[in-house]
N, C-alpha and C positions, 0 to 999 in steps of 0.2 A: 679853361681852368687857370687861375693865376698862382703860378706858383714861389716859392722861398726856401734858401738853402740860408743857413746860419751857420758860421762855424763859432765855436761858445771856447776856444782856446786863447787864452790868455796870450799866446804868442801871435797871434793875431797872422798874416799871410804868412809869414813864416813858419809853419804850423804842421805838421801831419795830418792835423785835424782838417787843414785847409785840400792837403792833397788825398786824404781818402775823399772828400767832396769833389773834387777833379775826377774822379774815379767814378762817384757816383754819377756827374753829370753826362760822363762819357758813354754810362748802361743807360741813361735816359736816353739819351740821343738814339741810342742802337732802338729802342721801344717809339721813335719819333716825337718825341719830347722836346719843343724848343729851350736850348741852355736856360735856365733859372736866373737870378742875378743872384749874389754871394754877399752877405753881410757879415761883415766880424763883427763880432759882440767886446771885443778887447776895444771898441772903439766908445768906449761908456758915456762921453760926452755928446754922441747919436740916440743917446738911450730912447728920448722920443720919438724918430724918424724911424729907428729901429721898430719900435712899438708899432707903429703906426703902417707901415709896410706887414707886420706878419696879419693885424688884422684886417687888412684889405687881400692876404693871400688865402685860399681855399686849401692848398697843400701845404707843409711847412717841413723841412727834414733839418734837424738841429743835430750836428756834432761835436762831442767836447771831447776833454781825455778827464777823466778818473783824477781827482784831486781828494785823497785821506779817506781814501771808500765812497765816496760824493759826486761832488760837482765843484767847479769854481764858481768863488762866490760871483763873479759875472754873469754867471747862467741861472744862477737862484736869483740874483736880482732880475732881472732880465722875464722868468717866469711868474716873480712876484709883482712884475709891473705892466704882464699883459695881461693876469689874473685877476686886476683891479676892474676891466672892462667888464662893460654888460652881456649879464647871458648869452642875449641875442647874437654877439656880435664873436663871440666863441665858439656856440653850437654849429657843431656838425662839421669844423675844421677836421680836416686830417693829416697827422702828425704822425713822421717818421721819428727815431732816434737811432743814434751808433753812440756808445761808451767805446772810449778807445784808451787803453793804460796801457805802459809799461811794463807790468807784469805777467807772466806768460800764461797764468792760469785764472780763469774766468770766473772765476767762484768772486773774487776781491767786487767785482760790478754788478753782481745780481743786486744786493740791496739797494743801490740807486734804479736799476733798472725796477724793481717792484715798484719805485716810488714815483718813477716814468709813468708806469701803467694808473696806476691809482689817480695821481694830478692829473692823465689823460681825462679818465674819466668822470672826475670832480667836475671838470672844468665843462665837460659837455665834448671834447675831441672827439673826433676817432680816431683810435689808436694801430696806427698801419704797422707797428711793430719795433720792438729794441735790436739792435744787432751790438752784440759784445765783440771786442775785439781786442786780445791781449796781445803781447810779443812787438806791438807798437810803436816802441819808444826809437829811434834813431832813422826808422824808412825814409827820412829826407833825403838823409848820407848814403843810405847802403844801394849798392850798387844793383842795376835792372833785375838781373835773373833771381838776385836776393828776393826780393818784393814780389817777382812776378806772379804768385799763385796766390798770395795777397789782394796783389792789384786788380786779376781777374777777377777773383768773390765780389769786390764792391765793383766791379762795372757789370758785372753779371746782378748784384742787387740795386744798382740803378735801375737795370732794365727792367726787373720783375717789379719794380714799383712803378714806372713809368707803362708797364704795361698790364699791371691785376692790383695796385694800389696798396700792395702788403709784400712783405717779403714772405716767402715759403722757408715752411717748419725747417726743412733739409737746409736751406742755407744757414738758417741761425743759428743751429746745432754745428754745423762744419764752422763755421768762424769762430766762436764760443770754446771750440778742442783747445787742448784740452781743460775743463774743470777746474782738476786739481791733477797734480804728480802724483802718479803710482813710486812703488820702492825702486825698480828697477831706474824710472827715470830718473827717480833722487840720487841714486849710487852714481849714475851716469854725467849728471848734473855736477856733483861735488870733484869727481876726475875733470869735467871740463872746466870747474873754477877754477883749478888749482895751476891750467895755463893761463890765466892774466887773460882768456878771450875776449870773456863776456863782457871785461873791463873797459875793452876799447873804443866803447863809445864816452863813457862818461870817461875815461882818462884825459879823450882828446877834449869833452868839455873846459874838463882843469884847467889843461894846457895854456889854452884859449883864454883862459879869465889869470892867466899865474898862479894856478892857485894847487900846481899838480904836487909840488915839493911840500905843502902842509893839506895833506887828502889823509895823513893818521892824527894830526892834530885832535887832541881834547880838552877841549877850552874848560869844559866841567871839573875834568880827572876824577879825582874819586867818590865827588858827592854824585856823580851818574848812575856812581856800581851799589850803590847804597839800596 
């Protein structure tokens, strides 16, 4: 079986999207899965080599992050240019996905993850399953034991696809937690914004670009509030 990992993040190897696939290739291997090769989709200018390697692949697992409840438009282009192929040459692929956002509650990727399922099956794929993954955003930075029950899920759902070609119910649901916030998380949630924690990733973003000293600037002002 010839298989394909795409990572469909705009940030291309520098990506999370890049490193939860390190992750996944790592559960393959454990399932005796020789490592995949790794295509970034941030590389637009490959657009046909790209194309042309998923249709010569039988397996394909594509990860991206959540862009405005969506996708980047890399990865819709990307879908709309292997969907131009003939039937024949579609059918009976099998295609993983992970949604990976920012956001720590999972509800934000269901409706791309529907739209996963659906164009699976338009196109003729099999669909070996979506895995949602919120709370995402900075895993580059944060340091091992942060990540580490993170990083087990997706080497533990490398292996389950490298070895029954689907991910199981139980895992989708454990990565997916939670949903949405209950009251008690909310109350808890607005005491930890109130120390500057949650800020410290995108603060150190600012930093990094000068841009931490105008982070209340409103360039609109009041035609915003209107």
């Amino acid at each position: 079986m010839t298989r394909l990992l795409l990572n469909g993040s705009p940030r291309g190897k520098n990506s999370n999207s890049r490193l939860i696939l390190s992750w996944l290739t790592q559960g393959m291997a454990k399932a005796g899965v020789a490592e995949p090769p790794v295509l970034d989709l941030a590389r637009i200018s490959d657009l046909e080599s790209q194309r042309a390697a998923f249709l010569a692949a039988d397996e394909v697992v594509l990860v991206f992050p959540l862009y405005t409840d969506s996708m980047p438009g890399l990865v819709k282009a990307f879908l709309e240019a292997v969907g131009t192929a003939e039937p024949a040459q579609l059918k009976g692929k099998r295609i993983a996905f992970v949604v990976q956002s920012g956001f720590p509650e999972s509800i934000h990727s269901e409706a791309v993850a529907r739209y996963l399922a659906r164009v699976s099956s338009r196109l003729g794929w099999v669909h070996a399953g979506t895995l949602i993954k919120g709370g995402v955003e900075g895993i580059r930075v944060m340091p091992a034991w942060q990540v580490a029950r993170t990083k087990a899920a997706f080497i533990r759902a490398g292996r389950e696809l490298g070895r029954d070609g689907s991910f199981s119910d139980e895992l989708r649901a454990r990565l997916a937690g939670p949903r949405t916030f209950g009251p008690w998380q909310l109350r808890a949630l607005r005491v930890v914004m109130r120390t500057g924690l949650l800020n410290f990733y995108w603060n150190s973003m600012l930093k990094k670009h000068n841009a931490h000293a105008r982070r209340f600037d409103a360039p609109y002002g009041s035609a915003a509030r209107r």
